[in-house]
Legacy VTK file of the C-alpha trace (Angstrom):
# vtk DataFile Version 3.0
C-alpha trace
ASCII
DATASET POLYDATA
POINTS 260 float
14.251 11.102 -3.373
13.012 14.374 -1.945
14.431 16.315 0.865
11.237 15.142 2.889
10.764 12.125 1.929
14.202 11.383 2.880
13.695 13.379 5.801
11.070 11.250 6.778
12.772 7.941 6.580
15.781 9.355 8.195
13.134 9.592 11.162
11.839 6.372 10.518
15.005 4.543 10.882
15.572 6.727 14.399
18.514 8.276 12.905
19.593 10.613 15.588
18.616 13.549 14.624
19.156 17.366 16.030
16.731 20.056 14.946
15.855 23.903 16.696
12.961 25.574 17.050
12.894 28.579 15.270
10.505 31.846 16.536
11.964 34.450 14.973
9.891 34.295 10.995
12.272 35.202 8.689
13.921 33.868 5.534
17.250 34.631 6.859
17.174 32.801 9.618
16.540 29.541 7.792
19.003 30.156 5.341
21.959 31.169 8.054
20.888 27.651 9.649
20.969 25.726 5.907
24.166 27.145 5.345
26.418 27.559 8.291
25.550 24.875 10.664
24.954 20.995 10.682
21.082 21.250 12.040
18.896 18.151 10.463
16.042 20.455 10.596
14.169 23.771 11.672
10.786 23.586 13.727
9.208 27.108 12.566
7.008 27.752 15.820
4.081 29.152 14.861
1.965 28.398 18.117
4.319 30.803 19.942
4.791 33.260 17.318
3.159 35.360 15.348
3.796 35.718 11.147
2.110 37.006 8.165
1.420 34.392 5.520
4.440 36.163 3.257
6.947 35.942 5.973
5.798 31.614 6.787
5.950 31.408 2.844
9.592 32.852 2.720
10.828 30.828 5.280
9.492 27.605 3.821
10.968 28.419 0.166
14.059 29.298 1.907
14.095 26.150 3.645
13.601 24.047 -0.067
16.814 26.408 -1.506
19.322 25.108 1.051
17.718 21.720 1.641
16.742 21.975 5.379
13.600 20.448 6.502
11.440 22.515 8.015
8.321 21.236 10.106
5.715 23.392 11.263
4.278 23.566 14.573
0.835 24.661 14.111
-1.101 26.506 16.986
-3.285 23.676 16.737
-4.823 20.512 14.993
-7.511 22.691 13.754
-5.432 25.471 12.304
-5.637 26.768 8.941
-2.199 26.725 8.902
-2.102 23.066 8.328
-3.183 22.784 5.180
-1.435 26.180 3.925
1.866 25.369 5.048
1.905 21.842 3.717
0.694 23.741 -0.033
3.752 26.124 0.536
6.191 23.003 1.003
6.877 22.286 4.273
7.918 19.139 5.354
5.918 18.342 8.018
3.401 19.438 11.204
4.250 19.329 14.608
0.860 19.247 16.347
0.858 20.655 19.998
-1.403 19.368 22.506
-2.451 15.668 21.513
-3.845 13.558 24.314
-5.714 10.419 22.791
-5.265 8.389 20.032
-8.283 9.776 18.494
-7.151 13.397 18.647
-3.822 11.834 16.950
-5.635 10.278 14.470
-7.638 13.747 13.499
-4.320 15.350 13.399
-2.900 12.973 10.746
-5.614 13.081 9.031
-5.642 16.754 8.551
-2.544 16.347 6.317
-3.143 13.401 4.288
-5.648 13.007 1.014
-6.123 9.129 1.325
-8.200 8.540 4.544
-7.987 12.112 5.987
-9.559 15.350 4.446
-6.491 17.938 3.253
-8.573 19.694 0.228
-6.703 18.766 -3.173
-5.074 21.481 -5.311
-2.097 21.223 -7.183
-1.686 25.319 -8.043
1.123 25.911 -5.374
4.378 25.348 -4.473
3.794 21.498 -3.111
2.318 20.824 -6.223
5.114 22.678 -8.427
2.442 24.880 -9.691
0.955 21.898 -12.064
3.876 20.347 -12.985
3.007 17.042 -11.014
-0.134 15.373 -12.004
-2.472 14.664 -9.390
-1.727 11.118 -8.605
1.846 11.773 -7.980
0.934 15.152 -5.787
-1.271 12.516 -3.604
1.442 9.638 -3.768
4.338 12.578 -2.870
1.713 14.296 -0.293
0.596 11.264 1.442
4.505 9.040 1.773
6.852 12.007 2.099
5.349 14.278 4.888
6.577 14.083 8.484
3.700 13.877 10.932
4.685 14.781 14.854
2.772 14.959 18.163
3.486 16.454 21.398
3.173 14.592 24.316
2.192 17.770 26.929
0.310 16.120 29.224
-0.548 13.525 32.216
-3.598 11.842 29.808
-1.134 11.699 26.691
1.598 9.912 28.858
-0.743 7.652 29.522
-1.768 7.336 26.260
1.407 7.597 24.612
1.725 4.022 23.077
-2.054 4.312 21.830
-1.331 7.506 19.939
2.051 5.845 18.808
0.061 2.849 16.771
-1.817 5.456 15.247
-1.042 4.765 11.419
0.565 8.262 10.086
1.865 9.514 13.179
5.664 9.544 12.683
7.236 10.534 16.200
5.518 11.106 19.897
7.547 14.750 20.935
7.417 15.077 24.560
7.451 18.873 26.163
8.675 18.918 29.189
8.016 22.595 29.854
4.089 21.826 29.267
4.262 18.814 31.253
5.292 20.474 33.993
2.577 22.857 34.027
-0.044 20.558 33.716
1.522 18.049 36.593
1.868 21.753 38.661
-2.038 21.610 39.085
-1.589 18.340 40.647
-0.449 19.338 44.696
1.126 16.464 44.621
3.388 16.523 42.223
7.144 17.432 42.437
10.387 17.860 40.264
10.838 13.918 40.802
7.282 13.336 38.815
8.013 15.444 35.815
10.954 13.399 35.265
8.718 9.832 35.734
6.356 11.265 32.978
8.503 12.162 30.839
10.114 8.433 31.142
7.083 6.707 30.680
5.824 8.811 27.394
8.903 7.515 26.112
9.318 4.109 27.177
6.085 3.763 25.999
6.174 5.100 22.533
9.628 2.999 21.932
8.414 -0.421 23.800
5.296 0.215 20.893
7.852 0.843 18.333
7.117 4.317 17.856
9.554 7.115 17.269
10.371 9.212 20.548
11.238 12.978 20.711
12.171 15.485 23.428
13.159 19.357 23.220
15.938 19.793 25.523
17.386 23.460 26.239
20.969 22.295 26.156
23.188 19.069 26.704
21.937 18.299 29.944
20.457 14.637 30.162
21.400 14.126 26.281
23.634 10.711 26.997
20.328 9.965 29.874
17.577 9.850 26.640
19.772 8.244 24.156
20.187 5.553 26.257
16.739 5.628 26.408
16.302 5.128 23.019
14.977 8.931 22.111
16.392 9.842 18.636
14.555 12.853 17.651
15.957 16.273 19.547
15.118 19.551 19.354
17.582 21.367 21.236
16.864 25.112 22.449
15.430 28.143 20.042
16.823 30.187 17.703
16.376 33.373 20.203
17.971 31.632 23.264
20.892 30.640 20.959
21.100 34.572 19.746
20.819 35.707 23.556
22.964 33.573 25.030
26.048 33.932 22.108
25.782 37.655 22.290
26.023 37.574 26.262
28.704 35.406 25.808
30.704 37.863 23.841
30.142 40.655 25.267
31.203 38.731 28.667
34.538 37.626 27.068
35.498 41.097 25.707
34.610 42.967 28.877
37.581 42.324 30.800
40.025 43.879 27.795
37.651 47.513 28.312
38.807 47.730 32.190
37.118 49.725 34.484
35.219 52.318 33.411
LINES 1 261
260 0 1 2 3 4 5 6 7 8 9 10 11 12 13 14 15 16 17 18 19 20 21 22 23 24 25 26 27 28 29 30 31 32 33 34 35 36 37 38 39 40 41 42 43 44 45 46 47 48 49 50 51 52 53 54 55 56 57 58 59 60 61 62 63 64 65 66 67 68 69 70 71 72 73 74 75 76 77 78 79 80 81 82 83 84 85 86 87 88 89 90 91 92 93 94 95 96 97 98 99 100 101 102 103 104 105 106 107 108 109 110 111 112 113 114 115 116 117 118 119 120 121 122 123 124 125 126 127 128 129 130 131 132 133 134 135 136 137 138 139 140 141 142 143 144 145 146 147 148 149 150 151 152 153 154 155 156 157 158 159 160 161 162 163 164 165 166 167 168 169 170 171 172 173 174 175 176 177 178 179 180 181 182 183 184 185 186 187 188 189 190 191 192 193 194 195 196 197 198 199 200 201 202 203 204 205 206 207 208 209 210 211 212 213 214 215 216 217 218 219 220 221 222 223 224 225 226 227 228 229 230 231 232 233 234 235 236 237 238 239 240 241 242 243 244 245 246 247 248 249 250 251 252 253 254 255 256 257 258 259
């Protein structure tokens, strides 16, 4: 069994799983997180970030020599970097900004061969260069790949347990951070609705037997969403984790410099 494909069934079971987004492109990074800490997986954020081709391709081979999974969010559904981050091995898309079932449905089928409209080639690294023939690129392509959707706004709550029977789509991922800007445009609104919204997406998608994901930017609310039934966490970013350990240090060493 691959990495993804076990990946993916390790999501499909709602295995409770902890990944990080990860914003700063380079191999190192993914290989510090395959190798020194218990992360499931990596989110490389490339809607929020900015990478050459060569940097995205490191990471992702990086990712395959430690074993990490490593999903990519895309800037969005119609990105080129769909299809060229699946051919350099990634394990999945995260797809920002899904509101209807159809939009989740064009997403999906941006990734798959059977029923969607990924062009075929097997001359890259998802394809071992050749090595697999085509039918077992497709078969590998089409099972093992990890499609995820965020849940950003009012119309997608509402819409969350359509867009969770979409065939393909593997987890609803809310963001709270988006929600809350959209629901800010709405006077109306207040701290008290983000936190309804965010409920509903995910009662929804689990009362429809879909996966349900959340980032969170530490432990606060964790036990509140497991006992929700939310399995799939993505817990703060590789730069807030950097920030916040360096202050951290230099906070606990301070005291032995004394006054200056």
């Amino acid at each position: 069994m691959s990495s993804s494909q076990e990946f993916r069934s390790r999501v499909a079971c709602r295995e409770r799983l902890i990944g990080i987004f990860v914003k700063t492109i380079d191999h190192s990074v993914i290989e510090i997180l395959g190798h020194r800490t218990g992360v499931d997986f990596a989110v490389l954020d490339l809607e929020h970030a900015s990478a050459s081709p060569e940097r995205i391709d490191s990471c992702i081979l990086a990712a395959r020599a430690v074993s990490l999974p490593l999903l990519v969010r895309v800037p969005s559904a119609a990105s080129e970097y769909v299809a060229h981050t699946l051919d350099m091995g990634a394990s999945g898309i995260l797809f920002p900004r899904i509101s209807t079932h159809v939009e989740a449905a064009n997403a999906v089928g941006k990734m798959r061969f059977r029923g969607g409209e990924r062009g075929f080639s097997l001359s890259h690294r998802a394809g071992y260069f050749g090595r697999l023939s085509p039918q077992q690129f497709v078969e590998a392509n089409d099972h093992n790949l990890l499609a995820a959707v965020q849940i950003e706004d009012p119309e997608a709550v509402k819409n969350a347990d359509k867009i969770a029977s979409v065939p393909g789509v593997d987890v609803n991922f809310v963001g709270p951070a988006d929600l809350q800007v959209a629901l800010a445009e709405n006077p109306e609104s207040d701290e008290g609705s983000l936190q309804c919204q965010i409920r509903e997406a995910l009662k929804k998608t689990i009362d429809n037997q879909g996966v349900a994901g959340i980032y969170l930017a530490g432990l606060q609310d964790v036990e509140y969403y497991l006992d929700l039934g939310v399995s799939f966490f993505v817990v703060s970013t590789d730069q807030a984790v950097l920030g916040s350990g360096v202050e951290s240090l230099i906070s606990d060493f301070k005291p032995y410099l004394g006054d200056p």
